[in-house]
N, C-alpha and C positions, 0 to 999 in steps of 0.2 A: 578660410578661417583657420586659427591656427591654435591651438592649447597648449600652457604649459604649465608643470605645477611646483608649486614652492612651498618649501616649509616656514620662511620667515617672512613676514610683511614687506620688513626692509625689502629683500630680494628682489618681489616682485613688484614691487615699484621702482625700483631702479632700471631692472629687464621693462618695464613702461613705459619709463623714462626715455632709455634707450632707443623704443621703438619711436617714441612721438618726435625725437630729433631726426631719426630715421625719414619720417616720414613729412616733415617739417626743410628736411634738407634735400628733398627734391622740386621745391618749390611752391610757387604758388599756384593755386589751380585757375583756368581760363574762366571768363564770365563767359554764359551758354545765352543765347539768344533763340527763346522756341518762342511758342504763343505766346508767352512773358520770358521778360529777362532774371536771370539767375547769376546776380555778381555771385564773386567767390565767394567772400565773407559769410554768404546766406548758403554754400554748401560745404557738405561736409566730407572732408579727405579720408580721414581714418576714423574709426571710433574703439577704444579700447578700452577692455574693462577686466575689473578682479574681483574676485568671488571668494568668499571664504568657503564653497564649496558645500553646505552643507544643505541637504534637498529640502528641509523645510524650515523655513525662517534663516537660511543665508541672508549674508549683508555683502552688498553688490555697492560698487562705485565704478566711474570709469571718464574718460576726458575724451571729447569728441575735437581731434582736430579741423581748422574749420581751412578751408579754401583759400585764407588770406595768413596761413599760418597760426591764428589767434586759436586759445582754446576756452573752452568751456565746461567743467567737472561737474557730473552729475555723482548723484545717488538713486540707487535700487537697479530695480531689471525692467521690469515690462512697464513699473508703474515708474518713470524717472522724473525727479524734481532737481532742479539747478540748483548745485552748491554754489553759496556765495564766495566766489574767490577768482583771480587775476593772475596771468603771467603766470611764473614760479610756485605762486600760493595756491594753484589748484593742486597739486601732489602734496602739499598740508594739508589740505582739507579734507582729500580722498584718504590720507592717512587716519586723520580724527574720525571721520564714518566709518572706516573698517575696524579700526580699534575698540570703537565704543558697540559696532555690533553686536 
């Protein structure tokens, strides 16, 4: 796990962005075969998140890469609901939650 801190939104969405091409650019992950099957799509690569940092009533977002490359932008921390949004539009989205925090 790794932390970094930024002063500007922008910033750290970008340094996000960065990572989920990162981590989007080494591929797709294998389907697992145990007691049940686990295609890619249904695991998940990376999951990244940002914080505005403050220990009570912070506003958390973050995009979970998934196995098949695809992602999916949440909101909050422990309690996470799925942002409505696709492709490109999930780092709009994560911007609008963080903003309106």
């Amino acid at each position: 796990m790794k932390r970094e801190r930024f002063d500007e939104l922008e910033a750290a969405l970008t340094e996000l962005r960065r990572q989920v091409d990162a981590v989007r650019a080494e591929g797709p992950l294998a389907d697992i075969k145990a007691v049940r099957n686990f295609e890619a799509g249904s695991r998940v690569a990376a999951r990244l998140e940002l914080s505005t940092g403050r220990w009570l009533r912070g506003t958390d977002a973050g995009v979970d890469v998934m196995g098949d490359g695809s992602l999916i932008a949440f909101a909050g921390g422990m309690r996470r609901r799925e942002l409505e949004a696709e492709g490109e539009a999930v780092y709009d989205a994560m911007r609008e939650h963080l903003a309106d925090g």
